[in-house]
VMD Tcl script that draws the C-alpha trace (Angstrom):
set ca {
  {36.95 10.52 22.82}
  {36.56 7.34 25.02}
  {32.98 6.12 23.96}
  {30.01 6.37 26.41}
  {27.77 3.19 27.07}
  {24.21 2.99 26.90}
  {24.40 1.46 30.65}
  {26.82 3.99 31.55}
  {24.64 6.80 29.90}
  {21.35 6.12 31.77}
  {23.57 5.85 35.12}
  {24.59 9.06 34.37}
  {21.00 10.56 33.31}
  {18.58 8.98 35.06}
  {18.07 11.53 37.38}
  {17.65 13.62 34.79}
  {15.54 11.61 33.06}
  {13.07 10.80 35.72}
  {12.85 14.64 36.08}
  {11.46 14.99 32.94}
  {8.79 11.89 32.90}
  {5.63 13.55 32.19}
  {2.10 13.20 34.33}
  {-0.05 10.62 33.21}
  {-1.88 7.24 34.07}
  {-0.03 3.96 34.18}
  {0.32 1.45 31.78}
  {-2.39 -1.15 32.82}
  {-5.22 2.00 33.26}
  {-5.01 3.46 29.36}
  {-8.01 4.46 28.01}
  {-6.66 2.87 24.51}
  {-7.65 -0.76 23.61}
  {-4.74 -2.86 23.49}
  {-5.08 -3.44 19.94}
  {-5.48 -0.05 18.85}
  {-3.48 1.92 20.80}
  {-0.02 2.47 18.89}
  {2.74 3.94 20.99}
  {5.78 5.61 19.40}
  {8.83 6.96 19.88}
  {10.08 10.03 18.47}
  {13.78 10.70 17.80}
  {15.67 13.51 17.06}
  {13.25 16.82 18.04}
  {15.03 19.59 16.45}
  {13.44 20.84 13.25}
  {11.56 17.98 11.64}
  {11.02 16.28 14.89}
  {8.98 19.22 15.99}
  {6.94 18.59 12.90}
  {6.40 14.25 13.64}
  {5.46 15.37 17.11}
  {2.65 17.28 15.95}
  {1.91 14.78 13.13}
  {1.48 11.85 15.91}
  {-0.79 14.04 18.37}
  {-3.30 14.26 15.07}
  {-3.70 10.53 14.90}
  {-6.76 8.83 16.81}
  {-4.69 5.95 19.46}
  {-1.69 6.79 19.25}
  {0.59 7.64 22.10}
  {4.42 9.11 21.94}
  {5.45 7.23 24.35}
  {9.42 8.35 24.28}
  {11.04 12.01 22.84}
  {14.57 11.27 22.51}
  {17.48 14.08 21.75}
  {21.11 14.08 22.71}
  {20.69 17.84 23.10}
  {19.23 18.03 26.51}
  {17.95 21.79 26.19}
  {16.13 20.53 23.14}
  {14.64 17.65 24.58}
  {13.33 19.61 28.07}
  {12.05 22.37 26.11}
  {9.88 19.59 23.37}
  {9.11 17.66 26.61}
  {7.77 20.95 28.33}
  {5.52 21.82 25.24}
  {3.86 18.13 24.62}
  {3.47 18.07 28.69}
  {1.44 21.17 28.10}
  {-0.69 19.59 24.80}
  {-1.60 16.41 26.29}
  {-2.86 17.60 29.90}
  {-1.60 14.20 30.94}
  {-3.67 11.84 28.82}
  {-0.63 9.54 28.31}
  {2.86 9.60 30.03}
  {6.05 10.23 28.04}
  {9.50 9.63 28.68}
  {12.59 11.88 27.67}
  {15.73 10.43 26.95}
  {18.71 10.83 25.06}
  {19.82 6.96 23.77}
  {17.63 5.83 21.57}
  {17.91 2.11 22.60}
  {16.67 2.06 25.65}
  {12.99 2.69 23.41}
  {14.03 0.07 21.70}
  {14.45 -2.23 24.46}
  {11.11 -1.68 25.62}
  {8.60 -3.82 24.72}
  {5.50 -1.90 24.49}
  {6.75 0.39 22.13}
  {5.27 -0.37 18.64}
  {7.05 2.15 16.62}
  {9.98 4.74 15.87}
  {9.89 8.15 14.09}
  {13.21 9.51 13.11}
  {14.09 12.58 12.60}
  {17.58 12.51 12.91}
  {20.63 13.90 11.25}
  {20.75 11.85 8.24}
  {24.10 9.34 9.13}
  {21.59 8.15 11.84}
  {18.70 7.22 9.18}
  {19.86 4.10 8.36}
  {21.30 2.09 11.37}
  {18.03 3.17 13.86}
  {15.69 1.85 11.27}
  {18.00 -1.67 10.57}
  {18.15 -1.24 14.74}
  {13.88 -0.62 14.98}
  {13.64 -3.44 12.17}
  {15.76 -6.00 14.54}
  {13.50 -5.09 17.66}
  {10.33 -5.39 15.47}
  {9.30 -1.53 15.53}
  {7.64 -0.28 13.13}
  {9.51 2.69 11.35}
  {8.37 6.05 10.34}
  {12.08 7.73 8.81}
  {12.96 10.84 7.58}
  {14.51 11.24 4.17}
  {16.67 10.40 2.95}
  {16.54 7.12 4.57}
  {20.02 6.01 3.71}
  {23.40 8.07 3.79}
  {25.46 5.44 1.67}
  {24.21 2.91 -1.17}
  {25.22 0.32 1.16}
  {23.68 1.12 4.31}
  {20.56 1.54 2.02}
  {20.52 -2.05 0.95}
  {20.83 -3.37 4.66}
  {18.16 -1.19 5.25}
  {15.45 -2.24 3.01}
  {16.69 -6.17 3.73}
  {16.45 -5.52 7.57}
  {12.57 -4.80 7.08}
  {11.97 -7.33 4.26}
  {13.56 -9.79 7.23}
  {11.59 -8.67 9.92}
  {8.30 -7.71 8.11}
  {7.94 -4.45 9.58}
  {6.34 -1.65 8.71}
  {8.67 1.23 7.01}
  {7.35 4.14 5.67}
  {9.95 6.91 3.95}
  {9.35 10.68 5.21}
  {8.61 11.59 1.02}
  {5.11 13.13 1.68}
  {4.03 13.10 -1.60}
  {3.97 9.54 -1.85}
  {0.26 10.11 -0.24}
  {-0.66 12.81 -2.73}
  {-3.31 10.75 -4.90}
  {-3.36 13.67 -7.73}
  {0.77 12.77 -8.12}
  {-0.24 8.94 -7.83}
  {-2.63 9.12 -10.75}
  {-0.79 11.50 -12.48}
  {2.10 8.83 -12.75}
  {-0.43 6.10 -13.14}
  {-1.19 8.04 -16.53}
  {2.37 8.88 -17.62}
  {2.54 4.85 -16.79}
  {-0.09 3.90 -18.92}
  {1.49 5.80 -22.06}
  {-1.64 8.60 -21.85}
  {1.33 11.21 -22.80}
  {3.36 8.77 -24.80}
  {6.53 7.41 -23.33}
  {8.11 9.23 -21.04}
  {11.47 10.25 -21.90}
  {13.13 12.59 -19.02}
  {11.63 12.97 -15.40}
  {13.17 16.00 -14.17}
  {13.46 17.33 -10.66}
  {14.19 20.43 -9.36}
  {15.68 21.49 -5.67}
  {15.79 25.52 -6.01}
  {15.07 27.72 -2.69}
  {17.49 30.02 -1.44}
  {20.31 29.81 0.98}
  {23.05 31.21 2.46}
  {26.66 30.10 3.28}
  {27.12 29.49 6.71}
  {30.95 30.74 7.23}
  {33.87 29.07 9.16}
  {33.73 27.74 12.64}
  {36.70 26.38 14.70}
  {36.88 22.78 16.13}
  {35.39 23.57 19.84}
  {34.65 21.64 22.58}
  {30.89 19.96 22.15}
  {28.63 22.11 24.63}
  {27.60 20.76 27.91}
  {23.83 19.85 27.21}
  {25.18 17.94 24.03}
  {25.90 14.30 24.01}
  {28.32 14.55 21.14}
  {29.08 11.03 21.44}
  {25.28 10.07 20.92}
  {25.19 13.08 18.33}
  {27.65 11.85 15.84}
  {26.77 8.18 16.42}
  {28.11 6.16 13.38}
  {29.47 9.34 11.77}
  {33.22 9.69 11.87}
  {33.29 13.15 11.88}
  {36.65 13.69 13.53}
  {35.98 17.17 16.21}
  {32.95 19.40 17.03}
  {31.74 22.25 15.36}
  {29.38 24.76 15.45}
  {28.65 24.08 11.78}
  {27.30 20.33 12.98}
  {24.77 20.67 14.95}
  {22.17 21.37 14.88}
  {21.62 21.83 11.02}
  {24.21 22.40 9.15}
  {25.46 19.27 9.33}
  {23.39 18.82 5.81}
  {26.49 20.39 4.07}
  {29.39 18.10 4.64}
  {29.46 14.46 3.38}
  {29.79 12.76 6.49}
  {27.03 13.80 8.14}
  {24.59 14.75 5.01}
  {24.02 15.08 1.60}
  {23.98 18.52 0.31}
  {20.70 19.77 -1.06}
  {20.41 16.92 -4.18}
  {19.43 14.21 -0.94}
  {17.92 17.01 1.72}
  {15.50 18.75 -0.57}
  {15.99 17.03 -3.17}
  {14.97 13.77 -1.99}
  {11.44 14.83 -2.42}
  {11.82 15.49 -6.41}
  {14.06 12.65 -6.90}
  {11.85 10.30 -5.49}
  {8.61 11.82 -7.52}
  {11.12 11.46 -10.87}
  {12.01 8.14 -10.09}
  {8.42 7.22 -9.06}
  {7.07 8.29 -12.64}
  {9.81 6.00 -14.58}
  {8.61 2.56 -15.68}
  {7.50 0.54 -12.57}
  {10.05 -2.67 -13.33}
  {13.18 -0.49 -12.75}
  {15.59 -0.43 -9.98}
  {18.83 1.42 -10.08}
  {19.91 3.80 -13.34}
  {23.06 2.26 -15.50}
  {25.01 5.12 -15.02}
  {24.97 9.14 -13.69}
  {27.25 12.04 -13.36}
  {26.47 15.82 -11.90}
  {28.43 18.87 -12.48}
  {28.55 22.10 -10.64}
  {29.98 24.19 -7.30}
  {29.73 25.77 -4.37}
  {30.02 29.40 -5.90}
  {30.15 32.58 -3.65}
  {30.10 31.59 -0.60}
  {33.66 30.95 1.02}
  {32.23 29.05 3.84}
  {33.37 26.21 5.31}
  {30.56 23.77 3.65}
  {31.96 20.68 1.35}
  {28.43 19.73 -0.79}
  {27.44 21.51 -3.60}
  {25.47 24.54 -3.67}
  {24.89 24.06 -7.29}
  {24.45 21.36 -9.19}
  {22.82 19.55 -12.41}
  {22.95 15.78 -12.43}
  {21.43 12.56 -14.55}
  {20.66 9.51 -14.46}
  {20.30 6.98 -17.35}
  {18.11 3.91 -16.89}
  {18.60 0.47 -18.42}
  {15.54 1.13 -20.22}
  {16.74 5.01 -21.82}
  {14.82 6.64 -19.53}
  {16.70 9.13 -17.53}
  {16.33 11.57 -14.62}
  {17.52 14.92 -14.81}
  {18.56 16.94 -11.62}
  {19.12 20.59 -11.00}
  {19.85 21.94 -7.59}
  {20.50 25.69 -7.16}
  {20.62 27.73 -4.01}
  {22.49 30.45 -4.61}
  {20.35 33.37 -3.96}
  {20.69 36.82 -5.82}
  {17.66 39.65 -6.76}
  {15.10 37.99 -8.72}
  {15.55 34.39 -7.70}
  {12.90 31.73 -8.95}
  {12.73 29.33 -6.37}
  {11.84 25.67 -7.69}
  {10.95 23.23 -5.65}
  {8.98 20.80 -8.17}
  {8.83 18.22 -10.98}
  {8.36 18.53 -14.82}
  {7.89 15.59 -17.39}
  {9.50 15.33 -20.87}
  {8.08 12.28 -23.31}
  {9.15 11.07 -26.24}
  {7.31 12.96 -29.12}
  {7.81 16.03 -27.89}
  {5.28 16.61 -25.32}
  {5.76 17.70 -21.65}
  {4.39 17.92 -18.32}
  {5.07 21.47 -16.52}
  {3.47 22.97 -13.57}
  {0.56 20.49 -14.17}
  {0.00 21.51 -17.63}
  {0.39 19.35 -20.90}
  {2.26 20.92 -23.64}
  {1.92 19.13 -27.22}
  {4.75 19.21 -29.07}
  {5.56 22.56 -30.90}
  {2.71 24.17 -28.36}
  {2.98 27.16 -26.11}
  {0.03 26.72 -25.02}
  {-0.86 24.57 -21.93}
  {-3.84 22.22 -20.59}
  {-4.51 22.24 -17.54}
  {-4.42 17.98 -16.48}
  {-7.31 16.56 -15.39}
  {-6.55 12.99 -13.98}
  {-8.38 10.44 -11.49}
  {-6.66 9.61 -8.61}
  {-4.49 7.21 -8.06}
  {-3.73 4.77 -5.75}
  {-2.55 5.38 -1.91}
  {-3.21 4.54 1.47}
  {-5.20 7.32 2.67}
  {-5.13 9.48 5.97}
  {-1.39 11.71 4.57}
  {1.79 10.65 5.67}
  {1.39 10.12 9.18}
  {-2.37 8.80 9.36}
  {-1.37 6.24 6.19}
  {1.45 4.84 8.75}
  {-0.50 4.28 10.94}
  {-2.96 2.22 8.89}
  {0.08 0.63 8.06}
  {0.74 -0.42 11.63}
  {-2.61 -1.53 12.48}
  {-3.06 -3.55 9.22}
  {0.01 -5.03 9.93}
  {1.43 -4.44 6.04}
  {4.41 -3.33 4.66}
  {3.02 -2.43 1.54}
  {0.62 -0.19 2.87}
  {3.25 2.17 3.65}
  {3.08 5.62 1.30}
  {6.96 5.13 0.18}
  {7.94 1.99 1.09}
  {11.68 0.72 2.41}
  {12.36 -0.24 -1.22}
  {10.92 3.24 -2.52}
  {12.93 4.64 -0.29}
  {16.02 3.01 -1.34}
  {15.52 3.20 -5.14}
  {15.46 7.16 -4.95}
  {17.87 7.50 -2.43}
  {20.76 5.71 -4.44}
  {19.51 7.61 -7.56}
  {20.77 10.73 -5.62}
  {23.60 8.94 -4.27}
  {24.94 8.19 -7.83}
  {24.92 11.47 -8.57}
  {26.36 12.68 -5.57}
  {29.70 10.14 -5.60}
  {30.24 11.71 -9.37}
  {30.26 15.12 -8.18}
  {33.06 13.98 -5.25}
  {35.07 12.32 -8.09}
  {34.70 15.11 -10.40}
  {37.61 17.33 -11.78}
  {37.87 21.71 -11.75}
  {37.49 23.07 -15.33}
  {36.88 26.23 -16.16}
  {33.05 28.18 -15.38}
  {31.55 28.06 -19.31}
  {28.76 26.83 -20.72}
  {30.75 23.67 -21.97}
  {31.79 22.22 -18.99}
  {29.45 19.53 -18.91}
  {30.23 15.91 -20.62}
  {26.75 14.88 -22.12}
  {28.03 13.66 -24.99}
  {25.27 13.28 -27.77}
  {22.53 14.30 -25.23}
  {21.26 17.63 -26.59}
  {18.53 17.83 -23.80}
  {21.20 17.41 -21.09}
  {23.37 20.37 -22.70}
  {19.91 22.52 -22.93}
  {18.88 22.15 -19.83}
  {22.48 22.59 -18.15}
  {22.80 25.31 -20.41}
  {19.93 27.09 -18.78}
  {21.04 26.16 -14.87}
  {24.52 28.15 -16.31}
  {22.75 30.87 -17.85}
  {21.06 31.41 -14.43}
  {24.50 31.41 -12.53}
  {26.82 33.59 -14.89}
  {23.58 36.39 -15.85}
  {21.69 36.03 -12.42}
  {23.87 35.11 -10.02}
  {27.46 37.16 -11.73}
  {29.30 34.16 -11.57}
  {32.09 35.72 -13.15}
  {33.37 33.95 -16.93}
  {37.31 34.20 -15.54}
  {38.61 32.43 -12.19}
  {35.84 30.34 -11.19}
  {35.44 26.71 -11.44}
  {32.66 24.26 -12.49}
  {33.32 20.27 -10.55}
  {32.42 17.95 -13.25}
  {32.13 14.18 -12.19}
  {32.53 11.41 -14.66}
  {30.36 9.08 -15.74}
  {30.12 6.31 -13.27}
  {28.84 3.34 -14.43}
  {26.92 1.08 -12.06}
  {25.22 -2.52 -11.63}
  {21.66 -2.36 -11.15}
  {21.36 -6.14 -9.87}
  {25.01 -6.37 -7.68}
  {24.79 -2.39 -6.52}
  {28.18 -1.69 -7.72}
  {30.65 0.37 -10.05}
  {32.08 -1.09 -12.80}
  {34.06 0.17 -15.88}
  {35.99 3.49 -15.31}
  {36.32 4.81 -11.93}
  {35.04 1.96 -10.51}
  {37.44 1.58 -7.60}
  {36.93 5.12 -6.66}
  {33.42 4.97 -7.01}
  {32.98 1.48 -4.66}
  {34.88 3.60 -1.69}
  {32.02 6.04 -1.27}
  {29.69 3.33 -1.56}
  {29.64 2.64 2.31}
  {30.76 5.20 5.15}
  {33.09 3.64 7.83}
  {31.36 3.60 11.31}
  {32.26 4.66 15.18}
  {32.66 1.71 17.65}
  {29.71 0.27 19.21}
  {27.73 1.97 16.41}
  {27.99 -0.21 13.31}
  {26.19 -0.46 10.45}
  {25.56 -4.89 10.08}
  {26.77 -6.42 6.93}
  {24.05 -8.25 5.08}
  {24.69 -11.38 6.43}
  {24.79 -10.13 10.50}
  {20.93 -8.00 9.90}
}
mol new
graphics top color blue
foreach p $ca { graphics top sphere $p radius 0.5 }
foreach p [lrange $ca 0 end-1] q [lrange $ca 1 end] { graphics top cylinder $p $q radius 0.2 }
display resetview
């Protein structure tokens, strides 16, 4: 598909556009104080961008200056309802190219909301243009995009906060504080769990993109070949070139809580692998509907991983954290388990430490103050956990069929690695009827990786280094380190 240009694009909407510019006093005659006032843009609107719109319109001074959607019945019908909320107290534009908020000077920040292979390159492009950035997770799609990412605001001393919300939940702040401080002894496994039922979303056939999409804008720096219905506008989470299956939708929360709890002078884990499927469904989705993965850090703490949509009568959903240490003890459903005890007690912990106001009010403190490290998940946060799950991930794509049994997994000597996946499989063959014959477990191999240079080595490495970084559409590049 020739590629559209951003000149050639507002040619070719700016009627549109100008139909959809909302009432509202001019620039010079706000009733905000120039220094106060912050004025964002949000982009992508669909799910989650319904959610930052609302966030933004509870913060004191702060103005959404731009909605932006390449979907143009999305973006009239989220322009129609904020028209309707703000009774013309500020003016809004709708668009469908991000850049041209970009290019405009007055705008202090972005909120994305994207599909996740935009996450990365509109905050490196916000970072360049010295917006602030308020992304969804997971903020990176690749390790390497990741990386540019967190340099891009380190360069350009921008705010970035990551879309994890409970990274301004004080209780799970002090909480970790404590686990931190050796209250429970050391910490041994953080575990994380991504359970909630789905479905499979069946087969659709390459189609031409519908007229009120801009599938060139859609796909961006995705290489995603033809248009779907499966794509957009949310199943795109289930194939690898646009998402990240449930371990970094979901699962970005949890991962990012484990990782948070670990010992606050790591990085990157040493090595991971996952095992598991996408059982029952026959659809037309590549990422894993199943899935238990770890993580080993250089220090022998690890993170354990289970993921499991699948739904069937009686289904425990799990969308939480739980805390193994050392000597026995454990953390579950904020109780405290001694070793050998069946008996709970209920934790009772100070706070801890975060920038107060939740996840949007805390960015915009952020903004005001001017400070990075105010933000409630910062850019390096953001890529520490992300990479954890994209670790995992890249063993799952390398992995190998073997046969649906209880043994499948290759843990080794780790005996809480083979309990734990021993109870995910329990759940599948007894809950789910996974049958015993015919089916298939994926089981990735250990990949081994450098916490200080970001890359594989040992066994698989070559393999393992091609997933690191997607290749990009024309005209919408990811920079190399050295060009951010």
């Amino acid at each position: 598909m020739q590629r559209t240009s951003r000149r050639r694009f507002i040619q070719n909407t700016s009627f549109a556009g100008a139909s959809l510019i909302l009432a509202g006093t001019s620039a010079s005659g706000r009733i905000f104080g120039a220094n106060e006032r912050l004025r964002i843009a949000v982009i992508g609107l669909n799910g989650r961008g319904k959610s930052h719109i609302a966030g933004w319109l509870e913060q004191d001074n702060v103005e959404i200056a731009y909605l932006v959607d390449p979907d143009r019945d999305v973006l009239n019908a989220r322009l129609k309802d904020l028209q309707g909320k703000i009774k013309g107290r500020f003016t809004c534009k709708g668009i469908t190219d991000a850049r041209e908020a970009l290019e405009d000077k007055d705008v202090d920040a972005v909120s994305i909301a994207t599909p996740n292979h935009w996450h990365s390159l509109l905050t490196i492009w916000a970072a360049q243009a010295g917006k602030h950035v308020y992304v969804e997770k997971p903020m990176s799609h690749d390790v390497a995009e990741g990386r540019i990412a967190m340099e891009a605001q380190r360069k350009y001393g921008v705010v970035v906060q990551h879309g994890t919300q409970q990274r301004s939940d004080a209780e799970v702040a002090g909480l970790h504080e404590a686990i931190q401080a050796g209250k429970f002894g050391k910490l041994k496994i953080s575990y994380g769990y991504a359970c909630k039922p789905r479905d499979g979303i069946g087969v659709q056939s390459l189609a031409k993109p519908p007229a009120k999409l801009d599938w060139n804008l859609w796909r961006g720096p995705a290489k995603v070949g033809g248009y779907h219905g499966n794509l957009a506008h949310y199943n795109w989470h289930w194939f690898w070139k646009t998402g990240n299956g449930d371990l970094n939708n979901q699962g970005t929360h949890q991962l990012d809580v484990a990782r948070w709890a670990l010992d606050t002078d790591l990085t990157h884990p040493v090595r991971a692998m996952a095992i598991g499927g996408r059982f029952q469904w026959k659809d037309q989705g590549e990422t894993p509907n199943t899935m238990f993965g770890l993580a080993e850090y250089p220090n022998g703490q690890y993170v354990f991983f289970n993921v499991r949509n699948v739904n069937y009568d009686g289904y425990e959903r799990q969308v939480e954290n739980e805390y193994y240490f050392e000597d026995g003890g454990k953390i579950v459903r904020d109780e405290y388990y001694a070793k050998g005890s069946k008996k709970g007690e209920k934790l009772s912990l100070d706070p801890g430490k975060v920038t107060p106001g939740g996840n949007w009010g805390s960015f915009v403190k952020a903004c005001r103050a001017g400070d990075p490290e105010m933000a409630n998940g910062t850019a390096a946060d953001a890529h520490y956990g992300c990479v954890l799950g994209h670790l995992m991930n890249n063993s799952y794509r390398l992995g190998e069929q073997l046969p649906f049994n209880a043994k499948a997994g290759r843990f080794g000597d780790n005996e809480a690695a083979a309990e734990h996946f021993g109870k995910l499989h329990e759940v599948m063959e007894d809950g789910v009827g996974i049958p015993k014959n015919g089916e298939k477990y994926t089981v990735g191999p250990w990949l081994t990786f450098d916490p200080d240079k970001e890359r594989h080595v040992g066994a698989h490495a070559k393999k393992a280094n091609a997933l690191m970084k997607d290749e990009n559409n024309a005209g919408f590049e990811v920079p190399t380190l050295s060009k951010v």
